[in-house]
Biopython code that builds the backbone (N, CA, C, O; Angstrom):
import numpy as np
from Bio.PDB.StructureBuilder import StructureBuilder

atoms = [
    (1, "UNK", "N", (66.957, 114.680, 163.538)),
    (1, "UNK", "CA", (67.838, 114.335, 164.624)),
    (1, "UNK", "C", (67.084, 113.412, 165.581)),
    (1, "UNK", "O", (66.047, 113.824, 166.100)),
    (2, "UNK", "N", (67.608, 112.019, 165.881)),
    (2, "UNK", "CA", (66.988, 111.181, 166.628)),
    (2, "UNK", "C", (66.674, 112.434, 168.200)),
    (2, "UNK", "O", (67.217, 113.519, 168.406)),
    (3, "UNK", "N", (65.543, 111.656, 169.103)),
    (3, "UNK", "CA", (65.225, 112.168, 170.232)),
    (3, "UNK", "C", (66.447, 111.565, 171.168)),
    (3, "UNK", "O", (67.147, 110.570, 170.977)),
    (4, "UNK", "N", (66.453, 112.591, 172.323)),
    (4, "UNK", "CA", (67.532, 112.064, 173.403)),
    (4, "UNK", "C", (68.772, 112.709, 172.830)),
    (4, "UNK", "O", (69.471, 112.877, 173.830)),
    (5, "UNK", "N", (69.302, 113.071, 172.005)),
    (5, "UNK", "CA", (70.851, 113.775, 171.624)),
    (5, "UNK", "C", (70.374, 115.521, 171.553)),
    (5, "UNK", "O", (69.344, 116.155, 171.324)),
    (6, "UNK", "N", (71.705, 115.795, 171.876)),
    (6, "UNK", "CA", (71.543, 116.910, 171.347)),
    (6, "UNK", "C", (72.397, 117.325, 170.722)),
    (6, "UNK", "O", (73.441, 116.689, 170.576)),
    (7, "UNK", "N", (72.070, 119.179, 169.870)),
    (7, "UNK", "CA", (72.633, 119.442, 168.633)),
    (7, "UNK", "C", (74.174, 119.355, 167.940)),
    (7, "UNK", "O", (74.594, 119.209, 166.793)),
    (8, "UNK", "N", (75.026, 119.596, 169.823)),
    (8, "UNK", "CA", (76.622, 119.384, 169.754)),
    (8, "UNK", "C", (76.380, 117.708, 168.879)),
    (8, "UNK", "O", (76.502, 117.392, 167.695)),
    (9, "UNK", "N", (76.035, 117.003, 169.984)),
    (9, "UNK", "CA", (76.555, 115.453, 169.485)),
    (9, "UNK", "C", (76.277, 114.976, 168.212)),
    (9, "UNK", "O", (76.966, 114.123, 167.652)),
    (10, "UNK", "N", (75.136, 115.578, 167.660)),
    (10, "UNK", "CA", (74.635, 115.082, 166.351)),
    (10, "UNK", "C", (75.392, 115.909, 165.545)),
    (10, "UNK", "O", (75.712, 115.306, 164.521)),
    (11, "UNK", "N", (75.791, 116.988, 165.581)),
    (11, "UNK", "CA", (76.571, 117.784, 164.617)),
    (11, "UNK", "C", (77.671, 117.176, 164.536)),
    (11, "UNK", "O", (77.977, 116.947, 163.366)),
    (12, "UNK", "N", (78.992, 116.522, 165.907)),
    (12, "UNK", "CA", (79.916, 116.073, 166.152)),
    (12, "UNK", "C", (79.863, 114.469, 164.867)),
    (12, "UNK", "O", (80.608, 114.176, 163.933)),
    (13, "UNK", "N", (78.977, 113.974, 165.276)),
    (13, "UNK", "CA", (78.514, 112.648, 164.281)),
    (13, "UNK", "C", (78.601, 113.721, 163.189)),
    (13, "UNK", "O", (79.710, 114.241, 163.059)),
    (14, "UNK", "N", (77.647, 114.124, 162.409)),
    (14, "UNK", "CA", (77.866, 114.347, 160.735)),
    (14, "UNK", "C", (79.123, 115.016, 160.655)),
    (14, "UNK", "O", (79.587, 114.584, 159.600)),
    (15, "UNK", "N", (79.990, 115.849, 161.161)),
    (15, "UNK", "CA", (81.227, 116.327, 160.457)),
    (15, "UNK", "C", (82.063, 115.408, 160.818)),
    (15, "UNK", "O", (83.185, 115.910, 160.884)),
    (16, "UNK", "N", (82.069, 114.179, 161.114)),
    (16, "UNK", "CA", (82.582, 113.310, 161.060)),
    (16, "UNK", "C", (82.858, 112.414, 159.819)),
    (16, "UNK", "O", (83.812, 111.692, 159.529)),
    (17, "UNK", "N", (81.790, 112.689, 159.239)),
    (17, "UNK", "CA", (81.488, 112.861, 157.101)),
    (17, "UNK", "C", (82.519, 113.341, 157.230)),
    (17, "UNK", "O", (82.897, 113.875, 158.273)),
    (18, "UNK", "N", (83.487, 113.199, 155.703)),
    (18, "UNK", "CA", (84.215, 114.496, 154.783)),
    (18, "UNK", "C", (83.473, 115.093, 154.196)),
    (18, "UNK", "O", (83.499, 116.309, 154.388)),
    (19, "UNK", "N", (82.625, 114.630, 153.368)),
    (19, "UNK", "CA", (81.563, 115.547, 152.609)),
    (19, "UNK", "C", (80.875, 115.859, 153.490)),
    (19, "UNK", "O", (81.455, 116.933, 153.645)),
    (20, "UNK", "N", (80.093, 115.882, 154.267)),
    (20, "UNK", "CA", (79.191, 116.731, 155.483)),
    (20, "UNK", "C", (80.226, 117.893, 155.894)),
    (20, "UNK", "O", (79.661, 118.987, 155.924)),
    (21, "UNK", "N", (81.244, 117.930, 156.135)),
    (21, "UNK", "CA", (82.269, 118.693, 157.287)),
    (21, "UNK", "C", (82.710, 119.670, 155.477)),
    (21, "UNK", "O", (83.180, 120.794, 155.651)),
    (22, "UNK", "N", (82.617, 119.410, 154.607)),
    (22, "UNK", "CA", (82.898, 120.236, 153.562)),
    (22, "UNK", "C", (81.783, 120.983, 153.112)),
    (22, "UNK", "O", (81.979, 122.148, 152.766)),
    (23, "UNK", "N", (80.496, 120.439, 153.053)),
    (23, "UNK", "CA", (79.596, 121.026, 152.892)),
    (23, "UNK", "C", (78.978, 121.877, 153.816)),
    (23, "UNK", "O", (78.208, 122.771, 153.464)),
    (24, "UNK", "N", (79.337, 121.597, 155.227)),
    (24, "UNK", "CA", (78.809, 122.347, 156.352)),
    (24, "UNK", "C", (79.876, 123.996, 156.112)),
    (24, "UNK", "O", (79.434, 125.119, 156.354)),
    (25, "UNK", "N", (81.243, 123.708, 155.616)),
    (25, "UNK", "CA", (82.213, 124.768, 155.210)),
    (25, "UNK", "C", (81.840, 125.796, 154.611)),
    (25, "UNK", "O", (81.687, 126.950, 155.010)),
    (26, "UNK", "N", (81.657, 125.184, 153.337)),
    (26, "UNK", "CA", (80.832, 125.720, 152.207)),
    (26, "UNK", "C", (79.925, 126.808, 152.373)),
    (26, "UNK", "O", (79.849, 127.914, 151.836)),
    (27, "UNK", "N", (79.188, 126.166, 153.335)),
    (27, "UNK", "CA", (77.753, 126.895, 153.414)),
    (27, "UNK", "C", (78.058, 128.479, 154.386)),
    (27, "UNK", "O", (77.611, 129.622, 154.292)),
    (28, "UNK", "N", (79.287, 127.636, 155.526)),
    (28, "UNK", "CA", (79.631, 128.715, 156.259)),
    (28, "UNK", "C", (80.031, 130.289, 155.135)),
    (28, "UNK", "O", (79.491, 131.393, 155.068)),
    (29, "UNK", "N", (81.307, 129.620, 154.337)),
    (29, "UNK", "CA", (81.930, 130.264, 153.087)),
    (29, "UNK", "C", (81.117, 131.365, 152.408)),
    (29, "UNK", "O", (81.521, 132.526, 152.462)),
    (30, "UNK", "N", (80.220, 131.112, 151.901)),
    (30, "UNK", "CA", (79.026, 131.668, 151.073)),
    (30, "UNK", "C", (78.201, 132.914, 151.702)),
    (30, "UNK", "O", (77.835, 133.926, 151.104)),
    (31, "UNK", "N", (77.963, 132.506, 153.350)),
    (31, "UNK", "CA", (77.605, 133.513, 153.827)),
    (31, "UNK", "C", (78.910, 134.768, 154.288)),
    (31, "UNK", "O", (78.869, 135.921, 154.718)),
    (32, "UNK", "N", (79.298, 134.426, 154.157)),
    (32, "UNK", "CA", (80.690, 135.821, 154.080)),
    (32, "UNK", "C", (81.052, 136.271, 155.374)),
    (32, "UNK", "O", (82.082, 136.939, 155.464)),
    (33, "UNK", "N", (80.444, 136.045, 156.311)),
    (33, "UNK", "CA", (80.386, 136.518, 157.768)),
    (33, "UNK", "C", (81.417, 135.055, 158.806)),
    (33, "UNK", "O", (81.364, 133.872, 159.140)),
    (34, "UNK", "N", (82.629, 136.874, 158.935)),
    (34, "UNK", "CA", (83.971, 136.068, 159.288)),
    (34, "UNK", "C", (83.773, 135.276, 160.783)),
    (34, "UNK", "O", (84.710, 134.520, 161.043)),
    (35, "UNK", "N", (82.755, 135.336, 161.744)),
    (35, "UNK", "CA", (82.518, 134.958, 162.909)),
    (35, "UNK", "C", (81.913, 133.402, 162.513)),
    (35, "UNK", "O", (82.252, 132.292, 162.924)),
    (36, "UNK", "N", (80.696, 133.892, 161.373)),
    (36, "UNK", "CA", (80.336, 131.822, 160.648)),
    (36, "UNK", "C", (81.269, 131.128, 160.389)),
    (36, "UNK", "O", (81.273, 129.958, 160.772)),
    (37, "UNK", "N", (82.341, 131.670, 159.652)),
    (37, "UNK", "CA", (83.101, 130.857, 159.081)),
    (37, "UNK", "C", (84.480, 130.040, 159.789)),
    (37, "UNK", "O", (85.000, 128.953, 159.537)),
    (38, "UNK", "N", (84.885, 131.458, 161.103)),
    (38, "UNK", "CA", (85.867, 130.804, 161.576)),
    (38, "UNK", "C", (85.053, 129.743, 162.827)),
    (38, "UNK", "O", (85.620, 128.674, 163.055)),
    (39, "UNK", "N", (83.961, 130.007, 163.482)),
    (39, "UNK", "CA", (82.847, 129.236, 164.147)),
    (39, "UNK", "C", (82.898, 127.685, 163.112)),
    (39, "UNK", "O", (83.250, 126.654, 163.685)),
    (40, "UNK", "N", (82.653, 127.646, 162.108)),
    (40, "UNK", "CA", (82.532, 126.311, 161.611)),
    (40, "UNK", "C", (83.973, 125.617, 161.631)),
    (40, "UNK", "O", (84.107, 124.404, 161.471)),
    (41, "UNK", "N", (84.736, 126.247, 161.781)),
    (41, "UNK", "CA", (86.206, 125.567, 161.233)),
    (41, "UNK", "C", (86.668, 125.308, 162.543)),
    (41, "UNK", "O", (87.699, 124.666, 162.746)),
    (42, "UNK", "N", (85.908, 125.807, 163.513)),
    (42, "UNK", "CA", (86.088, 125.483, 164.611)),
    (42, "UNK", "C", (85.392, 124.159, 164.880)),
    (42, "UNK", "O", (86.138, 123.314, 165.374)),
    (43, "UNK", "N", (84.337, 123.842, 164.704)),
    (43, "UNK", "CA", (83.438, 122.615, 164.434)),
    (43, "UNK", "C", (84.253, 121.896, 164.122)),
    (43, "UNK", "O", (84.879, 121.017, 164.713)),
    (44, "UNK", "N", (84.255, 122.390, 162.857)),
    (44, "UNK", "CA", (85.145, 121.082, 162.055)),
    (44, "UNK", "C", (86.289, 120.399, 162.727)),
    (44, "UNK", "O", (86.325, 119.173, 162.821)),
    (45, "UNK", "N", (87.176, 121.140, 163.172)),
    (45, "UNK", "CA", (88.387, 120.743, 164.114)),
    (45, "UNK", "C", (88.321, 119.658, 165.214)),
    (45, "UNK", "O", (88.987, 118.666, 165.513)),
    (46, "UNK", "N", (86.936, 120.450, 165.803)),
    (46, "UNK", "CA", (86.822, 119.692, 167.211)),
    (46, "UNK", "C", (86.215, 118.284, 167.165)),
    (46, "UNK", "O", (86.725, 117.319, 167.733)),
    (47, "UNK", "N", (84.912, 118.237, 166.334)),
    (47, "UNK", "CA", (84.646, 117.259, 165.250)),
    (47, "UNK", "C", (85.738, 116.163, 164.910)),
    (47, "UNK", "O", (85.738, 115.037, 165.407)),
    (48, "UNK", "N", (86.455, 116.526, 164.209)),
    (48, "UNK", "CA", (87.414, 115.290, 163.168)),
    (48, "UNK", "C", (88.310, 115.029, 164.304)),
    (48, "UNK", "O", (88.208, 113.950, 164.890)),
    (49, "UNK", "N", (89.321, 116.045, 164.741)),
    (49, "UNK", "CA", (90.881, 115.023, 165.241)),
    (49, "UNK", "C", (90.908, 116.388, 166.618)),
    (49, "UNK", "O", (91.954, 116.358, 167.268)),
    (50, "UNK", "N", (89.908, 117.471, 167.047)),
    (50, "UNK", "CA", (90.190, 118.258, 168.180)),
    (50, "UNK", "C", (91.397, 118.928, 168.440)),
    (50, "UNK", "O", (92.454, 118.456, 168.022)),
    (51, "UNK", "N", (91.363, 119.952, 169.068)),
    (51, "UNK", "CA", (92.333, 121.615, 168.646)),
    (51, "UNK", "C", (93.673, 121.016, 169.155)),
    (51, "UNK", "O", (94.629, 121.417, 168.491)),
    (52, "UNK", "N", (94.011, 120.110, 170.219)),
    (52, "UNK", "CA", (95.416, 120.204, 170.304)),
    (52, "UNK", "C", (95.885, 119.154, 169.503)),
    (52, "UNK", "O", (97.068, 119.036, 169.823)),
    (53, "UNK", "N", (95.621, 118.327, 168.645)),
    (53, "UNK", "CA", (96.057, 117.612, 167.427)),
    (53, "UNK", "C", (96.171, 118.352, 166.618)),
    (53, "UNK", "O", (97.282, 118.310, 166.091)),
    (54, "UNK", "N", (95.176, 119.428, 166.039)),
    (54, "UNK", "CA", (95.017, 119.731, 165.246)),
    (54, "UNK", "C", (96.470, 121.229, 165.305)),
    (54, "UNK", "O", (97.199, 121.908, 164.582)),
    (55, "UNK", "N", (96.163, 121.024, 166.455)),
    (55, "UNK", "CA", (97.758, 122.550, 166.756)),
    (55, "UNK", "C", (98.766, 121.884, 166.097)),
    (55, "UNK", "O", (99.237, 122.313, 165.044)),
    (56, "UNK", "N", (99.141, 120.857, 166.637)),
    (56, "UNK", "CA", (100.713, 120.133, 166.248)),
    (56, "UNK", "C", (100.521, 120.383, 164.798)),
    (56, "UNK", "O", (101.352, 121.013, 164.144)),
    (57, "UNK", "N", (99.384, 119.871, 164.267)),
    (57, "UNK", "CA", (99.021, 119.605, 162.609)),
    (57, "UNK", "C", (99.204, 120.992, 161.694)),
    (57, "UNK", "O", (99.680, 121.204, 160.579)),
    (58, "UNK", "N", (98.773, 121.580, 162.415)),
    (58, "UNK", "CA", (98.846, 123.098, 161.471)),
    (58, "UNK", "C", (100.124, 123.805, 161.762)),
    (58, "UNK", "O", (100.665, 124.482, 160.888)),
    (59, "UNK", "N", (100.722, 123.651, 163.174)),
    (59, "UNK", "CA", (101.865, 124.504, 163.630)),
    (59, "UNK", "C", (101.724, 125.701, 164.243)),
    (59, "UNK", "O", (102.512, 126.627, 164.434)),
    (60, "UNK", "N", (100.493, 125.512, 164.541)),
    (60, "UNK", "CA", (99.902, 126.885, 165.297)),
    (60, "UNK", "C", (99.902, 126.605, 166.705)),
    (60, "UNK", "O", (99.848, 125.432, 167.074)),
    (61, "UNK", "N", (99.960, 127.579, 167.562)),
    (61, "UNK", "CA", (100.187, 126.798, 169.218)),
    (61, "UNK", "C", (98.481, 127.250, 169.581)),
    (61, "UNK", "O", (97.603, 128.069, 169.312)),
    (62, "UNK", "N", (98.708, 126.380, 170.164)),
    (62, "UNK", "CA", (97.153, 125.833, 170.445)),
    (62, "UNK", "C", (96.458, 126.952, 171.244)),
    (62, "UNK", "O", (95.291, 127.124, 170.891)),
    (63, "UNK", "N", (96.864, 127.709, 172.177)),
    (63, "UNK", "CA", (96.356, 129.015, 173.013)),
    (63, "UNK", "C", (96.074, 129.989, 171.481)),
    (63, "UNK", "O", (94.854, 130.134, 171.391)),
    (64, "UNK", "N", (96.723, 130.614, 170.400)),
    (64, "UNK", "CA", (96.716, 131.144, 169.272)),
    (64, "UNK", "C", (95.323, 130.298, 168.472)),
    (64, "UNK", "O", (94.269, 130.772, 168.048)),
    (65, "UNK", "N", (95.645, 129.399, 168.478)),
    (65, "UNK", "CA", (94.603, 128.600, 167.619)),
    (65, "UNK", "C", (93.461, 128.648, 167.952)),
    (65, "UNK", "O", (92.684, 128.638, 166.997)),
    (66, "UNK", "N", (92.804, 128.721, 169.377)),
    (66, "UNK", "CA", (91.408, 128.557, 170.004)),
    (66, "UNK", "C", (91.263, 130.090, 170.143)),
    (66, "UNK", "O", (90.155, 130.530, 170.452)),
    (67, "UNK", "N", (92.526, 131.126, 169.892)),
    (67, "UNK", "CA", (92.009, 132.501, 169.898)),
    (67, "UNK", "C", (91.599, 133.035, 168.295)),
    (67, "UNK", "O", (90.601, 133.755, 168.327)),
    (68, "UNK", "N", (91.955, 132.906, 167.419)),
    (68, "UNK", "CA", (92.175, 133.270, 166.521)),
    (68, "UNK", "C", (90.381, 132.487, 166.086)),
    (68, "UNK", "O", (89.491, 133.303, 165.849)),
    (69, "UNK", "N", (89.988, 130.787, 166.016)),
    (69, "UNK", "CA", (88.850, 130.735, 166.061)),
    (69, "UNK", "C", (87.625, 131.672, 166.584)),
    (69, "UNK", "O", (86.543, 131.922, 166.052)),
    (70, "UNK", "N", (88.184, 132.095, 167.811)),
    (70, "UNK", "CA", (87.139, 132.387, 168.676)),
    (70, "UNK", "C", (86.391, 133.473, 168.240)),
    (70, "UNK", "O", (86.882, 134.165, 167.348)),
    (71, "UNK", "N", (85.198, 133.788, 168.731)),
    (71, "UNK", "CA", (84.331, 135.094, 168.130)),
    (71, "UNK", "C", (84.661, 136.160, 167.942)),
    (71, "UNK", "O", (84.038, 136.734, 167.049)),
    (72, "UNK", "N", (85.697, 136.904, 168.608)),
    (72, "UNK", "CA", (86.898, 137.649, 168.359)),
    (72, "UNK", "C", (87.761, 137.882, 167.759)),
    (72, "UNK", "O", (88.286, 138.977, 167.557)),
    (73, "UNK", "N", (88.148, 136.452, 167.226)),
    (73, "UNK", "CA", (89.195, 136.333, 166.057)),
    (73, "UNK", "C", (89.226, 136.622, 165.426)),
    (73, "UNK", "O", (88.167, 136.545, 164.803)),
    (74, "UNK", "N", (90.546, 137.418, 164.614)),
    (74, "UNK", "CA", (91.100, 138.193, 163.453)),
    (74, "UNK", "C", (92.459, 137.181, 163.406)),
    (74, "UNK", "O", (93.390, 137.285, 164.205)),
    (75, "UNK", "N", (92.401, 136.324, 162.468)),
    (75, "UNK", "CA", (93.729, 135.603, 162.353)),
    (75, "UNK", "C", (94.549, 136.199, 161.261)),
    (75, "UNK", "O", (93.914, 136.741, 160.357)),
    (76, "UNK", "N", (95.882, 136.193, 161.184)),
    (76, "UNK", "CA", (96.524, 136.551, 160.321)),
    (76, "UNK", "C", (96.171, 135.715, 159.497)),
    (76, "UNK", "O", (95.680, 134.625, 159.789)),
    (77, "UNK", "N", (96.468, 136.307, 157.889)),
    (77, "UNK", "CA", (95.994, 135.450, 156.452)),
    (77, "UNK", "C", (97.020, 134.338, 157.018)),
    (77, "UNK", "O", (96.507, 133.249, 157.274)),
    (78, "UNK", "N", (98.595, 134.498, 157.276)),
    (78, "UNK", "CA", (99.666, 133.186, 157.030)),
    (78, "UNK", "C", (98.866, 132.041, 158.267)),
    (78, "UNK", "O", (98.877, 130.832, 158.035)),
    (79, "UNK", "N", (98.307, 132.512, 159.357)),
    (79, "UNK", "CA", (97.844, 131.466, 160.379)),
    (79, "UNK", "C", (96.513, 130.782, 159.710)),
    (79, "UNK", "O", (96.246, 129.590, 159.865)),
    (80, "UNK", "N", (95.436, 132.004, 158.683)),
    (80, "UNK", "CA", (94.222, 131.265, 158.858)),
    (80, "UNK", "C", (94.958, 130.153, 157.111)),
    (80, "UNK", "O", (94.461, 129.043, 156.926)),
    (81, "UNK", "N", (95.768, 130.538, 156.368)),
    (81, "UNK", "CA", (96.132, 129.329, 155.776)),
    (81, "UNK", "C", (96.816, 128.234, 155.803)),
    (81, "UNK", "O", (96.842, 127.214, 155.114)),
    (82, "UNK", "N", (97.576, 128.759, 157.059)),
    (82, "UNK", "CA", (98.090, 127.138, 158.017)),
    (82, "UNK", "C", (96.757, 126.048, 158.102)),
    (82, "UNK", "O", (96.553, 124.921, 157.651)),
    (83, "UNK", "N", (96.096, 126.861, 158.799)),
    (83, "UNK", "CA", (94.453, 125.963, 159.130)),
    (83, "UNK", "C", (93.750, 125.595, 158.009)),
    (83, "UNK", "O", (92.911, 124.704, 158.144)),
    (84, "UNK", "N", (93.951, 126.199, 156.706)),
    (84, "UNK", "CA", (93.233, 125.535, 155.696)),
    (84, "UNK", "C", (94.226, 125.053, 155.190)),
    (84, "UNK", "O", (93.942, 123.949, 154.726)),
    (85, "UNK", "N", (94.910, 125.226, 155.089)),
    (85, "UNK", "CA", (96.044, 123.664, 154.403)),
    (85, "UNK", "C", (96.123, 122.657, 155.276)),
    (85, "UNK", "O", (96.051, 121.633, 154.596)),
    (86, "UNK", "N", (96.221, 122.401, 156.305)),
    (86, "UNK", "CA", (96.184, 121.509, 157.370)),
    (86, "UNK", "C", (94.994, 120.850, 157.803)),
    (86, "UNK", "O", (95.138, 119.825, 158.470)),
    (87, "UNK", "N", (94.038, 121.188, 157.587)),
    (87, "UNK", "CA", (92.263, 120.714, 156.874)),
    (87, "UNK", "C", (92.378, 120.154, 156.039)),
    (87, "UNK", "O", (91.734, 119.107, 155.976)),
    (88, "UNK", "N", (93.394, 120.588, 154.756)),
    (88, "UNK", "CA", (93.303, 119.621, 153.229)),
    (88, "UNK", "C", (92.105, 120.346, 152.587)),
    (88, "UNK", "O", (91.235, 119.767, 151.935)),
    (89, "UNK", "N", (92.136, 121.474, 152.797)),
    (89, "UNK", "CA", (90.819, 122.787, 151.984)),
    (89, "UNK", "C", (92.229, 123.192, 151.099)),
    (89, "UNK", "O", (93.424, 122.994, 151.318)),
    (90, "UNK", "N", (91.532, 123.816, 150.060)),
    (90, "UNK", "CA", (91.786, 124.750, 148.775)),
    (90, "UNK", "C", (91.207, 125.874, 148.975)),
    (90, "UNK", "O", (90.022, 125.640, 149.214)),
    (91, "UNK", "N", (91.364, 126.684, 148.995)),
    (91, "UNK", "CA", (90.520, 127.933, 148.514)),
    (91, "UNK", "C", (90.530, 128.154, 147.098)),
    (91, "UNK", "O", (91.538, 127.781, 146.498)),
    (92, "UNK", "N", (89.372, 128.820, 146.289)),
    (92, "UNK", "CA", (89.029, 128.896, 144.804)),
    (92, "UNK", "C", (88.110, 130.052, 144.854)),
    (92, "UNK", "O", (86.919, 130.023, 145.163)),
    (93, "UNK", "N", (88.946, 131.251, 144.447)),
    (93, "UNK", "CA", (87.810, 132.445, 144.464)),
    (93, "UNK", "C", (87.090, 132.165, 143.493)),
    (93, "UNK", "O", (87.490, 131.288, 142.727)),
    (94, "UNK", "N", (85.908, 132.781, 143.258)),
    (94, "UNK", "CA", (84.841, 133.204, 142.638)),
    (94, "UNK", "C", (84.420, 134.630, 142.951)),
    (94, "UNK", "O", (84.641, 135.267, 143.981)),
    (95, "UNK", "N", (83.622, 135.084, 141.607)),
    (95, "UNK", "CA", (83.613, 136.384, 141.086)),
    (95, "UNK", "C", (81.988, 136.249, 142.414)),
    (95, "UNK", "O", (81.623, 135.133, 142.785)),
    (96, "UNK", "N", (81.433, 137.244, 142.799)),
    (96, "UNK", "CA", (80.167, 137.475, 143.245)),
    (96, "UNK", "C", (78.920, 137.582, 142.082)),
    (96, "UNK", "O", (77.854, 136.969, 142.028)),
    (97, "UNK", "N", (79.459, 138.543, 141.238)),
    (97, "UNK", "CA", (78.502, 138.887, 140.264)),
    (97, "UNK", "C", (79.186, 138.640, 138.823)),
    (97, "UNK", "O", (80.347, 138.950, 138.558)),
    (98, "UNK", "N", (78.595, 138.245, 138.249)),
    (98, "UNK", "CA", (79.525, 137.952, 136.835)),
    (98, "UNK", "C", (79.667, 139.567, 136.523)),
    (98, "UNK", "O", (78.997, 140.593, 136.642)),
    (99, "UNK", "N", (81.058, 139.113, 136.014)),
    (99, "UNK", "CA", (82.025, 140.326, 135.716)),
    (99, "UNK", "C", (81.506, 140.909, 134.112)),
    (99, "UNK", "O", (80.596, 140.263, 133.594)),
    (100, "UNK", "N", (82.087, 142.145, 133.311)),
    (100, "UNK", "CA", (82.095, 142.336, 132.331)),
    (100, "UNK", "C", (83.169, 142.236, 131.303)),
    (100, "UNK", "O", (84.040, 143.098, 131.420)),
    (101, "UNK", "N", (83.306, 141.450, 130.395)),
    (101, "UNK", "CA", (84.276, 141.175, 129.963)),
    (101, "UNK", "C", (84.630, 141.882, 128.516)),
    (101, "UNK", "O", (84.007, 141.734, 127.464)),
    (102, "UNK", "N", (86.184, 142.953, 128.825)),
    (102, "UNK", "CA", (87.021, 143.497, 128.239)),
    (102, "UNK", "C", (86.896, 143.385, 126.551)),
    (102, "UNK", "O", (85.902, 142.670, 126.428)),
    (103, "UNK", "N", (87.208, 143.596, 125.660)),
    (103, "UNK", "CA", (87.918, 143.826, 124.729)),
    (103, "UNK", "C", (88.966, 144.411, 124.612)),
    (103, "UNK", "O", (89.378, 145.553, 124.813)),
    (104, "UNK", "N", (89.396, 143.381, 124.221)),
    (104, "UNK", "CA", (91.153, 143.242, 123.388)),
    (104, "UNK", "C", (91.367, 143.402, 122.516)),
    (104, "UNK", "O", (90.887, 142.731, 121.602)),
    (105, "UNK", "N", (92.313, 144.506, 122.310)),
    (105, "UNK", "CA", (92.839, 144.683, 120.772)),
    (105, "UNK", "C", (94.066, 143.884, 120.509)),
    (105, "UNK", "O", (94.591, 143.907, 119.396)),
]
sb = StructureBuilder()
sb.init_structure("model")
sb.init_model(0)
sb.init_chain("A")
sb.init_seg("    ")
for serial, (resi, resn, name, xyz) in enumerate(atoms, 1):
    if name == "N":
        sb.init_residue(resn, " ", resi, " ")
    sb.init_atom(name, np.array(xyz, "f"), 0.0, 1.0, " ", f" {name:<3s}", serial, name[0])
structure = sb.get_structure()
């Protein structure tokens, strides 16, 4: 990180990337911890196009939206997939541990 900025502004610059702002996701994703993850998507938001664009965009009202982010937040599944469809995210589970696989008769 050049000298003279700090960590907001330089973070604000790289999720300004698509691939940076997906990979910064990702990483949130992986660690499983619902405070990282809705914290980054909060980034991400404020980052790319900021929460009251991003309200109109998802259909979420914007007081709901900065709560539901917030460290507190428990969003309903239908709100937190407003916000990932309205991101242009997929979700794609994956197994944790490879599974054991059945036989079929």
């Amino acid at each position: 990180m050049p000298k003279g900025r700090n960590i907001e502004e330089y973070l604000v610059e790289k999720l300004q990337d698509p691939e940076e702002a997906l990979e910064y996701l990702r990483t949130a994703f992986k660690g499983g911890d619902r405070e990282v993850i809705l914290l980054a998507i909060r980034d991400v938001i404020n980052a790319r196009e900021g929460m009251e664009t991003f309200a109109q965009k998802s259909k979420v009202n914007r007081q709901n939206l900065y709560k539901m982010l917030s460290e507190d937040g428990n969003p309903r599944l239908e709100s937190f997939f407003s916000v990932i469809t309205a991101l242009g995210l997929k979700l794609s589970p994956e197994w944790n541990a490879p599974q054991k696989r059945r036989a079929y008769r």
